[in-house]
C-alpha positions in Angstrom: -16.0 9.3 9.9 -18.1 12.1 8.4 -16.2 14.6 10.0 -12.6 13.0 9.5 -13.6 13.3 5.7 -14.5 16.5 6.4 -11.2 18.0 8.1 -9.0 15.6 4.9 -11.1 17.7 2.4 -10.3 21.4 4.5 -6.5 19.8 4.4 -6.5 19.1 1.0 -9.0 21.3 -0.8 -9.9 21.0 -4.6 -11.2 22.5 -7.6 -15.4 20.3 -7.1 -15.3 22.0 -3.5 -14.4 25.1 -4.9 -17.2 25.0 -7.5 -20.0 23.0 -5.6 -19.6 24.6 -2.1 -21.8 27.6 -2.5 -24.6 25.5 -2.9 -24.6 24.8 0.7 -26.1 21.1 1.0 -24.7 18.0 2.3 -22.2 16.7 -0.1 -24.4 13.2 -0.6 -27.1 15.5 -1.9 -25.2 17.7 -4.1 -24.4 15.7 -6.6 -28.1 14.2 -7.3 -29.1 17.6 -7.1 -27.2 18.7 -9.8 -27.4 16.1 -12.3 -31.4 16.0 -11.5 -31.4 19.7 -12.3 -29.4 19.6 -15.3 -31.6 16.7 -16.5 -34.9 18.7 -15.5 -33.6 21.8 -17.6 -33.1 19.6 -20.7 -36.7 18.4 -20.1 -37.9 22.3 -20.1 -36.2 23.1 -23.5 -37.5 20.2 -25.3 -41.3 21.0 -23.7 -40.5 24.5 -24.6 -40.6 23.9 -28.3 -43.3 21.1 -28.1 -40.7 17.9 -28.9 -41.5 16.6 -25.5 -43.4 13.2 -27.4 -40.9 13.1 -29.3 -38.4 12.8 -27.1 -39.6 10.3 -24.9 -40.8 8.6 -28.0 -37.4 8.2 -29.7 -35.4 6.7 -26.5 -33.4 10.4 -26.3 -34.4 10.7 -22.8 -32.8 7.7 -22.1 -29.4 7.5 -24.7 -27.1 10.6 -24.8 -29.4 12.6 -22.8 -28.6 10.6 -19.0 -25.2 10.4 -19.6 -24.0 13.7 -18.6 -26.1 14.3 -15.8 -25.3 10.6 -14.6 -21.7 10.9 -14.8 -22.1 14.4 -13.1 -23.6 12.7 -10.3 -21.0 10.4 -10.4 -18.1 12.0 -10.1 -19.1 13.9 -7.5 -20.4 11.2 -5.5 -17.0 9.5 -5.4 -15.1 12.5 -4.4 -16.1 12.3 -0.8 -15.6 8.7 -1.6 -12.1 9.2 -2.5 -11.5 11.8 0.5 -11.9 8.9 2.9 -9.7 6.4 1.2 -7.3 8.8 1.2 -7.6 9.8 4.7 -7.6 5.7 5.7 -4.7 5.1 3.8 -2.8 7.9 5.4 -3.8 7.1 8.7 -2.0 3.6 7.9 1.1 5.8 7.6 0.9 7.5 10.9 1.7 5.1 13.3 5.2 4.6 11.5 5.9 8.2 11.8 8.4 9.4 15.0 6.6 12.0 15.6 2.4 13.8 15.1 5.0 16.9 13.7 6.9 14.8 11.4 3.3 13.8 10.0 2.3 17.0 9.3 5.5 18.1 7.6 5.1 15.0 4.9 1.4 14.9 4.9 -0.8 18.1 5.6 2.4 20.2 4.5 1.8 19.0 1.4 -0.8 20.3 -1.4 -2.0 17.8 -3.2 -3.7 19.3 -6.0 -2.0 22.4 -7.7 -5.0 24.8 -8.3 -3.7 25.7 -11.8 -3.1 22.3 -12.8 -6.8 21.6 -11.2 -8.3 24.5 -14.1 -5.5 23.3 -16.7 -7.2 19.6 -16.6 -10.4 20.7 -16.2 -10.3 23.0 -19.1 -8.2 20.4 -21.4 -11.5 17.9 -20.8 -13.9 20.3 -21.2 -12.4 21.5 -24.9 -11.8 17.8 -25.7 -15.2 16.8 -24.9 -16.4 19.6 -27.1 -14.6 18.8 -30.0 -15.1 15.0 -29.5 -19.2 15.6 -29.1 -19.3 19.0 -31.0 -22.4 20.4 -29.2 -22.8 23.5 -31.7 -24.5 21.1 -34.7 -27.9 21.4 -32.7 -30.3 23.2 -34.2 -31.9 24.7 -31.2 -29.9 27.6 -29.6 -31.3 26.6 -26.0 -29.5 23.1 -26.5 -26.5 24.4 -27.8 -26.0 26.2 -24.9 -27.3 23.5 -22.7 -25.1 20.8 -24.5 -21.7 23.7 -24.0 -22.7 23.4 -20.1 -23.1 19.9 -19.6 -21.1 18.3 -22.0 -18.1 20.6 -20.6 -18.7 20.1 -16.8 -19.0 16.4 -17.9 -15.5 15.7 -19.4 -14.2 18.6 -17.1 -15.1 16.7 -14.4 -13.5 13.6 -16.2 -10.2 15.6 -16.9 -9.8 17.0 -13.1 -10.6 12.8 -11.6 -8.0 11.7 -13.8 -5.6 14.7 -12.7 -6.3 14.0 -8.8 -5.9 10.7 -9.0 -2.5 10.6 -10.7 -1.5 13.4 -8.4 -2.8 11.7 -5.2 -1.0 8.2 -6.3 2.5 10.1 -6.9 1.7 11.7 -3.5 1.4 8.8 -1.6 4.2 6.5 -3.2 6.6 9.4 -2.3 4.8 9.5 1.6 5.5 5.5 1.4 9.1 6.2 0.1 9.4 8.8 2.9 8.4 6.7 5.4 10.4 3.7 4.6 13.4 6.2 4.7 12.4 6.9 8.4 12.0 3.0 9.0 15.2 1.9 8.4 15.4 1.1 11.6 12.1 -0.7 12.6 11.1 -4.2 12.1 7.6 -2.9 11.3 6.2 -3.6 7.8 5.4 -0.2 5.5 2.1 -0.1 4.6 0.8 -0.8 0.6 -0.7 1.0 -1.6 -2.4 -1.7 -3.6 -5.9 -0.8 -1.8 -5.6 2.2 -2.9 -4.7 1.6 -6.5 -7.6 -1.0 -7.0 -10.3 1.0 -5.3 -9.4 3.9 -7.6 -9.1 2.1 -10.6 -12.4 0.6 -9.4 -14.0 4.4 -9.2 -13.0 4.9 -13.3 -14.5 1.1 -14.1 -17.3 2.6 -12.7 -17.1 5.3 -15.3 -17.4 3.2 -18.0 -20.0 1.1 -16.7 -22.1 4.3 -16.6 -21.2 5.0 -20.2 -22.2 1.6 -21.5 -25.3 2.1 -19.7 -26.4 5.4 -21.5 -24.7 4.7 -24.6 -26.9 2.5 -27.4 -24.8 -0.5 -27.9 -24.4 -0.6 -31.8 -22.7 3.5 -30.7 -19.8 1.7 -28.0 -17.6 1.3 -30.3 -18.3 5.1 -31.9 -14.6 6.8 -31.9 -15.7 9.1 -29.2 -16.4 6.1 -26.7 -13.5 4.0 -27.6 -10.8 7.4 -27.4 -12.8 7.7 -23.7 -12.6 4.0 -22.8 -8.6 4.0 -24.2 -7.6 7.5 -21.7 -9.3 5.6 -18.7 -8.0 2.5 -19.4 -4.4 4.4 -19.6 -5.0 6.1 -16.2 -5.7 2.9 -14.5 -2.4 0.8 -16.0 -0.4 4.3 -14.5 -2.0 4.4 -11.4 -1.4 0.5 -11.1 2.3 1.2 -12.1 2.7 3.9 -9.7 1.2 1.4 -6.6 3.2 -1.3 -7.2 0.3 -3.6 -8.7 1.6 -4.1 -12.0 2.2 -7.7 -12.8 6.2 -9.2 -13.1 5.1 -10.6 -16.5 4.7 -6.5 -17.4 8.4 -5.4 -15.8 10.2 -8.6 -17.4 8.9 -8.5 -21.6 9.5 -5.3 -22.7 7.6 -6.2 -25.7 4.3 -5.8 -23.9 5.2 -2.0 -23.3 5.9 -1.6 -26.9 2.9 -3.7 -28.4 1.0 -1.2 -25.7 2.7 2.1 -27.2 2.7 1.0 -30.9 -1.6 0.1 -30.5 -2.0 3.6 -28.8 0.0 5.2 -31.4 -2.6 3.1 -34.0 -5.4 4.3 -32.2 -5.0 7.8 -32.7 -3.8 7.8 -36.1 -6.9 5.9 -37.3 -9.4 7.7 -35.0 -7.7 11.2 -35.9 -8.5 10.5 -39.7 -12.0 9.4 -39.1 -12.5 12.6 -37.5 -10.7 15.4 -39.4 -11.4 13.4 -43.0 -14.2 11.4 -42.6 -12.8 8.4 -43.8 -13.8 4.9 -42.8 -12.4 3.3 -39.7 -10.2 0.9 -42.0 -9.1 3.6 -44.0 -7.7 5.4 -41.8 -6.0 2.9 -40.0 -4.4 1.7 -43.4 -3.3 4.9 -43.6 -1.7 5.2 -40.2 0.1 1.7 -40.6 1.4 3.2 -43.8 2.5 6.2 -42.2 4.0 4.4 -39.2 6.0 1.9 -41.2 6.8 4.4 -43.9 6.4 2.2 -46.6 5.0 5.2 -48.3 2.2 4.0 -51.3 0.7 7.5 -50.9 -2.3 9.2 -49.6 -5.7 6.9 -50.3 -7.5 10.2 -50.6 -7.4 13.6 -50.8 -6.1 15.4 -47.4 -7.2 18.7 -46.3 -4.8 21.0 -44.6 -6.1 19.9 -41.0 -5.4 16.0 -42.2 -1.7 17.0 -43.8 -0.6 18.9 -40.8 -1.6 15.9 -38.2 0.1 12.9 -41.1 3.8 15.5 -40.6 2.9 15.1 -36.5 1.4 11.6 -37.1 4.9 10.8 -39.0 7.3 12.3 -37.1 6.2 10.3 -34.2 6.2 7.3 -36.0 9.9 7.7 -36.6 10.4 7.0 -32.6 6.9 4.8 -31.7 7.5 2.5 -34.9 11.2 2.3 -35.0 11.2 1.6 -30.7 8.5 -1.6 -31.3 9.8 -3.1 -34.3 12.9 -3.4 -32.9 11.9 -4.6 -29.5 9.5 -7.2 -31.5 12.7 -8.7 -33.4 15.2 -8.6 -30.0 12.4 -10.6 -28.3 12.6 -13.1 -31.1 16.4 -13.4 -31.5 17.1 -13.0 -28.0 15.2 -15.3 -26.8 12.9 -14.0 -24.5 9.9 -15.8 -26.3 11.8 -19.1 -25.0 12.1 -17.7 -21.3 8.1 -16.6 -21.5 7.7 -20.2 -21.6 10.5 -21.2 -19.0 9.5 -18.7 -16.7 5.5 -20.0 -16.7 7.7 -23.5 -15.9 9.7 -22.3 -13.0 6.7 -20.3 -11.4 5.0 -23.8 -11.1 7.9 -24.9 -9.6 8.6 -22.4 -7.1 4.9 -22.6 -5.9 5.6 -25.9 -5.3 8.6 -25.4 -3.0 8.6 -25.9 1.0 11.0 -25.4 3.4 13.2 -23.8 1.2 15.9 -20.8 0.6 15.9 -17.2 -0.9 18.8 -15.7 -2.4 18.3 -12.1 -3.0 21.1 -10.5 -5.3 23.3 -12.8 -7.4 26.3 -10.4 -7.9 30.1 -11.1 -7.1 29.2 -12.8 -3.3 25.5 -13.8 -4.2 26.7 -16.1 -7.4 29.0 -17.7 -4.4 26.2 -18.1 -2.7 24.2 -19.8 -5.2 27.0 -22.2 -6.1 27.8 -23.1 -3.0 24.0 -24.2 -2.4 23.7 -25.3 -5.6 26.6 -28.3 -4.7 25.0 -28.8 -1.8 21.7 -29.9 -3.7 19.7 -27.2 -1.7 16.2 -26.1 -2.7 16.6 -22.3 -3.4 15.7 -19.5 -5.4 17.4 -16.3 -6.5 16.0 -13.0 -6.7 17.3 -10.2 -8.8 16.4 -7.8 -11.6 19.9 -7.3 -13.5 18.8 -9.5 -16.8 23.0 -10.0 -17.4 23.9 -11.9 -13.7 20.5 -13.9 -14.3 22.4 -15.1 -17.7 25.5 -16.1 -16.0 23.7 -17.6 -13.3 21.8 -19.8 -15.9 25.0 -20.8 -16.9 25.6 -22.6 -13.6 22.8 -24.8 -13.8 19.1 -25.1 -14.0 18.6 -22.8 -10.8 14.7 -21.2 -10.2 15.0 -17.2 -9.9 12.2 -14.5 -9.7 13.6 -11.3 -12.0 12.7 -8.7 -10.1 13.0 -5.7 -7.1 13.4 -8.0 -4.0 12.8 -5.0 -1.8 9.3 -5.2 -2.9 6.8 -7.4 -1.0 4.8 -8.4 -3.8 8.7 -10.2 -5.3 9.5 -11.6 -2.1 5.9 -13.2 -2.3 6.2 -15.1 -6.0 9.6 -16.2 -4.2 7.4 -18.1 -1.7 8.4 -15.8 1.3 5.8 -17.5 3.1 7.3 -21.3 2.6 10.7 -21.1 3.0 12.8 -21.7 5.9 15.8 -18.8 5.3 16.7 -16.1 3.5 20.2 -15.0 2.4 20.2 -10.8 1.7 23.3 -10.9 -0.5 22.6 -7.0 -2.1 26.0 -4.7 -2.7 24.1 -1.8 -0.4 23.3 -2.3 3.4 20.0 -0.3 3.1 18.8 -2.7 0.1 19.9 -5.4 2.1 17.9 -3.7 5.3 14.7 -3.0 3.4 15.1 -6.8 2.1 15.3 -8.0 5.6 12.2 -5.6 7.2 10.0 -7.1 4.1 10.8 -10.8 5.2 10.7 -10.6 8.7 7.0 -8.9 8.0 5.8 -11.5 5.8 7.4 -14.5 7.5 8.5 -14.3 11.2 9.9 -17.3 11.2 12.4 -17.4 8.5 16.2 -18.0 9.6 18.0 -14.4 8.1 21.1 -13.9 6.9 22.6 -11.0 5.8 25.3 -9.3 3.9 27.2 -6.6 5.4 29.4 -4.1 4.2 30.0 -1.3 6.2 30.8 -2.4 10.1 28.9 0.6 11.7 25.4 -1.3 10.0 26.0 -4.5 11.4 24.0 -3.5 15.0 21.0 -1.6 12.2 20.5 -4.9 10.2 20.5 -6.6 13.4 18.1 -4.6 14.4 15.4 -4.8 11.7 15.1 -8.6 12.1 18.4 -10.5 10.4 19.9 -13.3 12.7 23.2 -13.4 11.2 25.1 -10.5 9.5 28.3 -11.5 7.7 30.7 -9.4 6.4 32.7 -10.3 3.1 35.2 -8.3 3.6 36.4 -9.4 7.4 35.8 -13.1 6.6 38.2 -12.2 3.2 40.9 -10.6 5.6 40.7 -13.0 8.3 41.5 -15.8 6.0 44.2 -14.5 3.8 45.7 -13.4 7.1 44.9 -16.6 8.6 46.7 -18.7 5.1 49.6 -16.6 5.8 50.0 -17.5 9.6 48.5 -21.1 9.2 48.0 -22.6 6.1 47.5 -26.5 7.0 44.8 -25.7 9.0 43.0 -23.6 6.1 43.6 -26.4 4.0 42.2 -28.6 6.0 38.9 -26.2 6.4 38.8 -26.0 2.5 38.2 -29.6 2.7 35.8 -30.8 5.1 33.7 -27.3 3.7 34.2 -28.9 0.2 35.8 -25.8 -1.2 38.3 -27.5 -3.1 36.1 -30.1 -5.1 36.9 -33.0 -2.8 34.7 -35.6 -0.9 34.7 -35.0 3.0 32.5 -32.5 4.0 31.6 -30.9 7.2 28.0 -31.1 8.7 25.4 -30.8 11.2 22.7 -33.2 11.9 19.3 -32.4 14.3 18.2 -34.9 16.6 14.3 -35.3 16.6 12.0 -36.8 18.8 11.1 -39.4 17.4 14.8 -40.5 16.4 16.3 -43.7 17.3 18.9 -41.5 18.3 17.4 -40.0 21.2 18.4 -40.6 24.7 21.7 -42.6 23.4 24.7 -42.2 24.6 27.5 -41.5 21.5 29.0 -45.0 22.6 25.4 -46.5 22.3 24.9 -44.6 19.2 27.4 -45.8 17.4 28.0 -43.3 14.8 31.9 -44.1 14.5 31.8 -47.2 15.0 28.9 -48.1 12.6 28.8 -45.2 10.5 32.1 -43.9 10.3 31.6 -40.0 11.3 33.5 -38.0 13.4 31.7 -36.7 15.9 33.6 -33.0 16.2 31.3 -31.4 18.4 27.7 -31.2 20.2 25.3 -27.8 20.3 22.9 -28.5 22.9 19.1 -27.3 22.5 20.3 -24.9 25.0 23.0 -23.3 22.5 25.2 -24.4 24.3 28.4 -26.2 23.3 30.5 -29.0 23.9 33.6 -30.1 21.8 35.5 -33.5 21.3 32.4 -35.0 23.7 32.9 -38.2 25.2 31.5 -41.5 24.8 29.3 -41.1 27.5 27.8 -38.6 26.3 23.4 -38.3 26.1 21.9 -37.1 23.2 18.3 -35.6 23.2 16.1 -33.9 21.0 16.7 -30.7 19.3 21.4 -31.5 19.8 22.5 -31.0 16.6 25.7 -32.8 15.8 28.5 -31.4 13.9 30.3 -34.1 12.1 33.0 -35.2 9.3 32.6 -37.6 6.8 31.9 -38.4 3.7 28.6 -37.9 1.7 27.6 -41.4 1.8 28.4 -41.5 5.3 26.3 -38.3 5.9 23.6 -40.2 4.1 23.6 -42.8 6.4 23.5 -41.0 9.5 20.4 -39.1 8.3 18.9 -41.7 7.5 19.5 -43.5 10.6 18.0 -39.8 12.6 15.3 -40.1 10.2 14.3 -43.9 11.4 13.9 -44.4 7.7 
């Protein structure tokens, strides 16, 4: 594994080999090696101008003084760390890829890591670490010097993680894109990216553990920790976005995204005026509420020209930030999404309660069909779809259970109860939406009956192909019939009845003979069903597939026939419950 790590860091080299490679040890030791020395050195100048009892005396040996050469250590520690996650996760990709050429086109092709972006984030989190710590107010030249070095390999270090990460993460949901593209075809299930997304938000938690640990705890909430804690917090929430992990409750209240925007946007104004005017944490963030809501009172003190020129950035913003969440805020009220936070809670209770159901993913022109059709039959389904305005009309229709989201996505399919139900309808306007729909069910449920909508005949064989049982195309079935109303219209009619298309009361149905029914191993004579129940027996599908129409009297029944028969509901009630030896 060593050397696998090893060959993913020559294919995808980066700014801490560049730096840390001349020192020629083992990776493993490099890192404690340099955060010992660094910590050492500080040791030396302190001893050098005799405030060695002092320093151990105070707690500075502990406090302030760890940190950087324990985040140092750190960060380097996980990079090799990092190398093999990567190199696991893309090795999860390769089987899925035709060809070992094809994988090296999309993967080793690739550079990750832009070596001026590398130096542009490392850079940008060196100079912000040195204005947020300002290492120049010591009083001995040594530290100064000392504090420039550490402090800016620290945050640099911070700066170039948070770049790789982000960079990696776009990297691999474009491979995952990529290789779903290639896919089509296959009734394999792509790979996710959520072990990757939580073991690297994992590696920055990990960050902040090691600042609470070296950070006295009446200082953690000190500006400079929470405006660290705040950029790492953001890089997690972007990396979970990017992988797919980000919770439905997040993609369905837009309201959390602007709460989230207008308390960053708060943070930095009240945090930039504690800094650049020295003013008290609840001044300042009086005066960016002020400024963001321009209600305009005035300054609360006197600004210098540093504080005047970030209130015109501060304001201008404010303009977008504050007008985008207010008005987000009040359309959540009067729109009523605050009532569907509520209904949706209800109706994910109820779909985890669901068995044996059905899944209807896309409610447009055919899917709302779809949905009434099962809806008069009293079916247990749920709909699937992310356009909020067919969700509206579908709630119209009745008090249906749907799931507003992508249903190409796993993690949708999976708060549907993918693993429950007994069928799925793909009902998307797009054959390769509808494919990637059907390759994520048949993955996570191999078992489910498919069904799927087609709309251009060359796809039918594809769809086929990557695990649906049935494909049905709208636009046939639509010709067939009005040709078929032209040539024969009585015996349409006569369809649109027993299918309950035109509101009446005979229906057409089929009917599953068990093993433990009464049923089984009757004759239709001894069975009675005409005589006693008043159904037409039109025709027999045997547990062979095979089948027989107008059957005779004489004919045996045995489990797994179903029965295809016409009648009305009550009779239809009765015969199942007869089967059902209820």
């Amino acid at each position: 594994m060593i050397n696998k790590v090893k060959s993913s860091s020559a294919k995808f080299p980066a700014l801490p080999e560049q730096l840390f490679n001349p020192i020629r040890l083992p990776w493993i030791v490099t890192g404690p090696a340099i955060g010992i020395g660094l910590y050492l050195a500080l040791v030396v100048i302190v001893d050098r101008h005799n405030r060695l009892d002092e320093f151990f005396s105070s707690g500075e040996w502990w406090y302030y003084s760890l940190l950087p050469p324990a985040m140092i250590t750190y960060f380097l520690l996980i990079r090799p760390l990092s190398l093999r996650l990567l190199y696991n996760t893309l090795e999860r990709f390769r089987p899925l890829i035709p060809s070992p050429k094809t994988f090296d086109r999309l993967v080793t092709d690739v550079r990750i890591h832009k070596p001026y972006w590398e130096w542009l984030f490392f850079g940008l989190g060196a100079i912000s670490g040195w204005l947020l710590t300002r290492p120049w107010e010591y009083d001995l030249p040594e530290l100064v010097v000392y504090n420039f070095i550490t402090l800016g390999l620290m945050f640099g270090l911070v700066g170039w993680t948070m770049y790789s990460s982000l960079a990696t993460t776009r990297f691999l949901s474009r491979l995952q894109e990529q290789v779903r593209q290639i896919n089509i075809l296959g009734a394999r299930s792509i790979p996710s990216l959520a072990r990757w997304g939580v073991t690297t938000a994992s590696f920055f938690i990990g960050a902040m553990v090691v600042v609470a640990l070296f950070v006295p705890f009446e200082d953690f909430f000190a500006p400079e920790v929470l405006i660290f804690n705040g950029i790492v917090l953001l890089v997690i929430m972007l990396i979970f976005f990017r992988t797919g992990i980000s919770t439905e409750f997040m993609g369905q209240f837009r309201i959390i995204r602007a709460i989230a925007v207008f308390g960053v946007a708060l943070l930095i104004g009240t945090l930039g005026y504690h800094r650049l005017e020295n003013w008290p944490l609840m001044d300042g963030l009086y005066m960016t509420v002020i400024t963001m809501t321009t209600i305009g009172y005035g300054e609360i003190g006197p600004l210098s020209q540093t504080g005047r020129i970030f209130t015109i950035f501060l304001g201008l913003a404010s303009v977008g930030i504050g007008g985008y969440a207010i008005s987000t805020i009040a359309a959540f009220m009067m729109e009523g999404d605050f009532q569907r936070l509520f209904e949706g809670n209800r109706m994910d209770k109820q779909i985890a309660q669901l068995q044996d159901h059905i899944i209807l993913c896309g409610i447009g022109r055919v899917g709302m069909q779809i949905a009434a059709e099962l809806y008069r039959s009293q079916e247990s389904f749920v709909v699937v779809d992310q356009n909020h305005e067919e969700l509206e009309r579908l709630r119209r229709l009745g008090d249906i259970l749907y799931v507003r989201g992508d249903a190409t996505r796993d993690e949708t399919l999976r708060l549907a109860g993918i693993e429950r139900a007994k069928g799925l309808i793909a009902a998307l306007s797009d054959d390769k939406e509808n494919s990637f729909v059907v390759l994520s069910a048949r993955s996570l449920n191999a078992n489910l009956r498919i069904v799927a909508r087609l709309v251009e005949e060359e796809n039918a064989e594809k769809l086929r192909r990557v695990g649906a049982n049935e494909v049905v195309s709208p636009n046939t079935i639509g010709g067939v019939r009005m040709a078929s109303m032209m040539v024969r219209p009585a015996v349409i009619e006569f369809f649109d009845e027993v299918l309950n298309v035109s509101g009446h009361k005979l229906g057409l149905e089929e009917v599953q003979i068990t093993t433990r029914s009464p049923l089984n191993g009757k004759t239709l004579r001894e069975a009675a069903i005409g005589r006693e129940v008043g159904l037409l027996v039109v025709a027999i599908r045997s547990h062979q597939g095979k089948y027989q129409f107008n059957p005779s009297a004489q004919t045996q029944l045995s489990s797994g026939d179903i029965l295809i028969v016409i009648g009305t509901p009550e009779q239809l009630a009765s015969l199942s419950k007869i089967n059902s030896n209820e």
